[in-house]
C-alpha positions as CSV (number, residue, x, y, z in Angstrom):
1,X,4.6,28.8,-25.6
2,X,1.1,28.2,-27.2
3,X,3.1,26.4,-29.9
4,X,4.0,24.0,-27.0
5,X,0.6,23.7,-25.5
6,X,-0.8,23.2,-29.0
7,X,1.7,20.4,-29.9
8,X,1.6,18.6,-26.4
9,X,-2.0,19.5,-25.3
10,X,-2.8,15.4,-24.6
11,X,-0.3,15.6,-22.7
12,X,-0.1,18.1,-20.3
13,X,-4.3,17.2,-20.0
14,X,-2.9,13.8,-19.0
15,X,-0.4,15.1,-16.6
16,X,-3.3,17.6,-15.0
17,X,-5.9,14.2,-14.7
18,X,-2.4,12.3,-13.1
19,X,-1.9,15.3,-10.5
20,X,-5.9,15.2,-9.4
21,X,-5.5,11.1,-9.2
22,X,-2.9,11.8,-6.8
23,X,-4.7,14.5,-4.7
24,X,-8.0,12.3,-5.0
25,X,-6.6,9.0,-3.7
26,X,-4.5,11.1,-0.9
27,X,-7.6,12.7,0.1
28,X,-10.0,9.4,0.3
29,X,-7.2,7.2,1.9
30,X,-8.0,9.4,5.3
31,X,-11.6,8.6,4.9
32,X,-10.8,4.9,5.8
33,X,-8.2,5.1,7.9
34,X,-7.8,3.6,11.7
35,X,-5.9,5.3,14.2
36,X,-2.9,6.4,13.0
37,X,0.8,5.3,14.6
38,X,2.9,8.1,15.7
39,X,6.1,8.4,13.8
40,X,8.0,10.9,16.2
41,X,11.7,9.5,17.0
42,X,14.6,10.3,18.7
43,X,16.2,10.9,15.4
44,X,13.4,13.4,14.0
45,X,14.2,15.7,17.4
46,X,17.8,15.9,16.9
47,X,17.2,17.3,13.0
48,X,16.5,21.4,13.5
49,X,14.1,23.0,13.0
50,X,14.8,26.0,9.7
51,X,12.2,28.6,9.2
52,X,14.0,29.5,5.7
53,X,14.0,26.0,4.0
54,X,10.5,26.2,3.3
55,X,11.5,28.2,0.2
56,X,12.4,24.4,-1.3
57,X,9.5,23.0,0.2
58,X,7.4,25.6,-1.9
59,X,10.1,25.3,-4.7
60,X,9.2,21.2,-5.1
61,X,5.3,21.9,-5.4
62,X,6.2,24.2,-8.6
63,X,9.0,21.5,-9.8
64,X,5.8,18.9,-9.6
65,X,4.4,20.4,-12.6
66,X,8.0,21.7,-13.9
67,X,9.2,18.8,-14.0
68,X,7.0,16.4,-15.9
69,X,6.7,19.5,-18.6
70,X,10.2,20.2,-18.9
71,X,11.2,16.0,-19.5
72,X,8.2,16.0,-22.1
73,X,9.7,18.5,-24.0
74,X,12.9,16.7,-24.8
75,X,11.4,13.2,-24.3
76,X,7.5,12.5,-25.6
77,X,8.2,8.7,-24.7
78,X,8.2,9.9,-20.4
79,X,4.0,9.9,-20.7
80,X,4.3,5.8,-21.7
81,X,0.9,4.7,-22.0
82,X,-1.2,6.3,-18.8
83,X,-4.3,3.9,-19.1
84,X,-1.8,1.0,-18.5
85,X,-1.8,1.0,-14.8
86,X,1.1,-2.0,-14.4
87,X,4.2,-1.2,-12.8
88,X,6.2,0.8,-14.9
89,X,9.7,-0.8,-15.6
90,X,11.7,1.4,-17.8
91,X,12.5,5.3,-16.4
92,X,10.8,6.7,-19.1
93,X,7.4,5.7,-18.6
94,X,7.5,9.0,-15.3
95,X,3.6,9.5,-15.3
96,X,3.1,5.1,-15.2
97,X,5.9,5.1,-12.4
98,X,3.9,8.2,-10.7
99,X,-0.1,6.8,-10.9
100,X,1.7,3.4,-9.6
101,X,3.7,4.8,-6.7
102,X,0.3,6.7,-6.0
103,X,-1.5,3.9,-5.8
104,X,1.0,1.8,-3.8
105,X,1.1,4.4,-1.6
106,X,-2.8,5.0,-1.1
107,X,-2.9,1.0,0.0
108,X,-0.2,1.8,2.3
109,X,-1.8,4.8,4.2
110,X,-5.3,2.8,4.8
111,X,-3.2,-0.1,5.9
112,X,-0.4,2.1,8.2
113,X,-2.3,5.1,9.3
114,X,0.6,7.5,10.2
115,X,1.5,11.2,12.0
116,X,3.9,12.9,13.6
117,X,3.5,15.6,16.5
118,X,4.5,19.2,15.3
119,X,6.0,21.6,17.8
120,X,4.0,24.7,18.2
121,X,5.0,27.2,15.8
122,X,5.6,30.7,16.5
123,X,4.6,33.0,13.7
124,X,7.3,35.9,13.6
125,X,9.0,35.5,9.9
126,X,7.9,35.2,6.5
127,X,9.2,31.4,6.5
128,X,7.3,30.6,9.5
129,X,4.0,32.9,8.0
130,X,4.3,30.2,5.0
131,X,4.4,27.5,6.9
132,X,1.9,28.2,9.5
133,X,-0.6,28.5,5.9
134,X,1.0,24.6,5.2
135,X,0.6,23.3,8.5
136,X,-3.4,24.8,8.2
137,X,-3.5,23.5,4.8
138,X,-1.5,20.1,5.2
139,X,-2.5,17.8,8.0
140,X,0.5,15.8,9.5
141,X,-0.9,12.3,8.3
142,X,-0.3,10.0,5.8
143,X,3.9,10.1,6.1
144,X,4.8,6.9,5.2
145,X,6.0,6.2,2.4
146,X,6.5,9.5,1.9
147,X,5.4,10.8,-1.5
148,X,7.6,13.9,-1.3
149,X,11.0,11.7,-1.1
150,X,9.9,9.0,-3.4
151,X,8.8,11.7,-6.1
152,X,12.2,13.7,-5.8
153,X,13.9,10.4,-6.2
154,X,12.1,9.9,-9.5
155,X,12.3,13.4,-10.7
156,X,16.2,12.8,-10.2
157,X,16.4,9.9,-12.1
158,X,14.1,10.9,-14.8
159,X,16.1,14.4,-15.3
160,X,19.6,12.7,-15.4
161,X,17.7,10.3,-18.0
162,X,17.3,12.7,-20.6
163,X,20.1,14.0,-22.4
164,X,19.2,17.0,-23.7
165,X,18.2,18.9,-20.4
166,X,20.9,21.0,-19.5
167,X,23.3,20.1,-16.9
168,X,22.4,23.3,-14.7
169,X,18.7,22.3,-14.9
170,X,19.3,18.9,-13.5
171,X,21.8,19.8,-10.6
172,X,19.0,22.4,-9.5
173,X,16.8,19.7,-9.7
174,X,19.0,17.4,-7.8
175,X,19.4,20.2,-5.1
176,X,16.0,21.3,-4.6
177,X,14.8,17.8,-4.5
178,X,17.0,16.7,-2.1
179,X,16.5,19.8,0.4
């Protein structure tokens, strides 16, 4: 393990500065928003609501770091060139594609403030302790695009890229990420 830090410290630095980008820009985008549309639909309230499945939701905040680490060590061309912030065109270049779908998506929330109305939660589980902390923690707001479905989507793609990550790693990617 220190072998790997040693040998990819640059990059995991650059993939620590490319998660606080993400949190910075998510955090300042509410500091000039308008008042945000409601997104509730018919088609959200027939979906149920499952306690448990916030065990992938937590899952996917670990496979955020994971992820990037575990492509980097099979494929050092995934960090492209970070400075570079053009849209990334080949699958490779994960951390370009990530800053740019972070940035597209910052514009996006300032122009189309969005929420969504939760349903009061009743705190009697584990699952529903957990995500009583999100729902403190995590305001509903900024959900569209959503940067939850459009990473998983390029976690997928940039998993099945690489050849040399093993096929059980990248259908439990594919699950998780999808759930």
């Amino acid at each position: 393990m220190k072998k790997y830090i040693k040998e990819n410290k640059n990059r995991i630095i650059i993939l620590i500065f490319s998660f606080l980008f993400q949190t910075s820009v998510y955090s300042i985008t509410k500091l000039f928003q308008g008042t945000p549309m409601h997104l509730n639909n018919y088609f959200d309230n027939m979906i149920p609501f499952i306690p448990a499945f916030v065990i992938f939701y937590v899952l996917w905040y670990l496979l955020l770091f994971l992820i990037p680490l575990l492509i980097l060590k099979y494929n050092k061309k995934v960090f492209g060139v970070i400075s570079n912030m053009t849209l990334a065109v080949e699958r490779r270049d994960l951390l370009q594609q990530f800053d740019c779908l972070v940035c597209n998506e910052g514009i996006i929330f300032i122009l189309l403030p969005t929420t969504m109305t939760r349903e009061p939660l009743v705190v009697d589980s584990i699952s529903t302790w957990i995500i009583n902390i999100i729902y403190k923690v995590d305001t509903p707001v900024n959900l569209f695009p959503s940067a939850h479905c459009a990473l998983a989507i390029l976690f997928i793609i940039s998993t099945l890229d690489v050849k040399e990550i093993k096929k059980e790693y990248k259908i439990l990617i594919t699950i998780t990420s999808v759930l």
